[in-house]
C-alpha positions as CSV (number, residue, x, y, z in Angstrom):
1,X,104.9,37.6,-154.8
2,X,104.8,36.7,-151.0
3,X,101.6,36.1,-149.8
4,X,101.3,39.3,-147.3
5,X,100.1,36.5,-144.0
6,X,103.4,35.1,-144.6
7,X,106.8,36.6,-143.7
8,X,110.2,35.0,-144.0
9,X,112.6,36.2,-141.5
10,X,116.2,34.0,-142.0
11,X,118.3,34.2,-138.5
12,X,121.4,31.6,-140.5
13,X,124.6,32.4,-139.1
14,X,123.0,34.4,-136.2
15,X,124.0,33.4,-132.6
16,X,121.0,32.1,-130.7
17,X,120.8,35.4,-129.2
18,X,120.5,37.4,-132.0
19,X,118.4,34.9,-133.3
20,X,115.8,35.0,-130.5
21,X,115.9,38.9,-131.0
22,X,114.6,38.8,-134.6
23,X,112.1,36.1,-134.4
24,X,110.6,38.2,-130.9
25,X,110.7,41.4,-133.1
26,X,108.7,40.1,-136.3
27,X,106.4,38.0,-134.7
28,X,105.7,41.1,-132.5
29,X,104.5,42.7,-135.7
30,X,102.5,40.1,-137.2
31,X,98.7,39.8,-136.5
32,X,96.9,37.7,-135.3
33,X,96.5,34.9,-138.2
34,X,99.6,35.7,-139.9
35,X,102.4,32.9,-140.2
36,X,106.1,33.5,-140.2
37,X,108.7,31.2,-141.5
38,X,112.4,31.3,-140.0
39,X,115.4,30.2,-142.4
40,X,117.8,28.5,-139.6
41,X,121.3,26.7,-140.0
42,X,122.1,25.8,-136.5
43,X,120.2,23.5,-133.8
44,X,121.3,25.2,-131.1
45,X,119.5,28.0,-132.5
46,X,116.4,25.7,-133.5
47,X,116.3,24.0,-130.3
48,X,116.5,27.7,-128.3
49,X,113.7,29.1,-130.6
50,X,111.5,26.0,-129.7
51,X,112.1,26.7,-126.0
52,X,111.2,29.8,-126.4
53,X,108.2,29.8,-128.5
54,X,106.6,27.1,-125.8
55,X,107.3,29.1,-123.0
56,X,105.4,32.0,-124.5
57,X,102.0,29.8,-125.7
58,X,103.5,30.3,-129.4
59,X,103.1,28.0,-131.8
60,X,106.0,26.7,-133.6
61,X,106.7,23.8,-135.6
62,X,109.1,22.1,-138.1
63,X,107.9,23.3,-141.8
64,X,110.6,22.0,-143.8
65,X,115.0,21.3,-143.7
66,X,116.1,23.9,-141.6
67,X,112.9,25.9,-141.9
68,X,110.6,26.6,-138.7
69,X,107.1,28.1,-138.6
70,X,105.1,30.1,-136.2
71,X,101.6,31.0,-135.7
72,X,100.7,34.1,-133.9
């Protein structure tokens, strides 16, 4: 069982686009607290989802191969 302040979204295969999309869109619906990992495959993709999360205060940081995690 998933522990409920933890949410695994996977953007592999996803253009950096699409991939900003999803990880804007779940973190919008986590609370305050709650952690979300993202599943990645590309680093074009991690590299624009960095960028992104430190130009909106959110933390983000390496939490395994290929796997980021953010803090909301």
């Amino acid at each position: 069982m998933q522990d409920a302040a933890v949410m695994t979204v996977d953007v592999r295969d996803m253009t950096c686009a699409q991939a900003l999309a999803v990880v804007a869109r779940a973190i919008s619906h986590r609370a305050n607290g709650q952690r979300l990992h993202v599943l990645y495959n590309a680093q074009d993709v991690k590299r624009d989802l960095m960028v992104w999360a430190a130009d909106r205060g959110v933390k983000m940081s390496e939490a395994g191969p290929d796997r980021l995690q953010v803090h909301r």
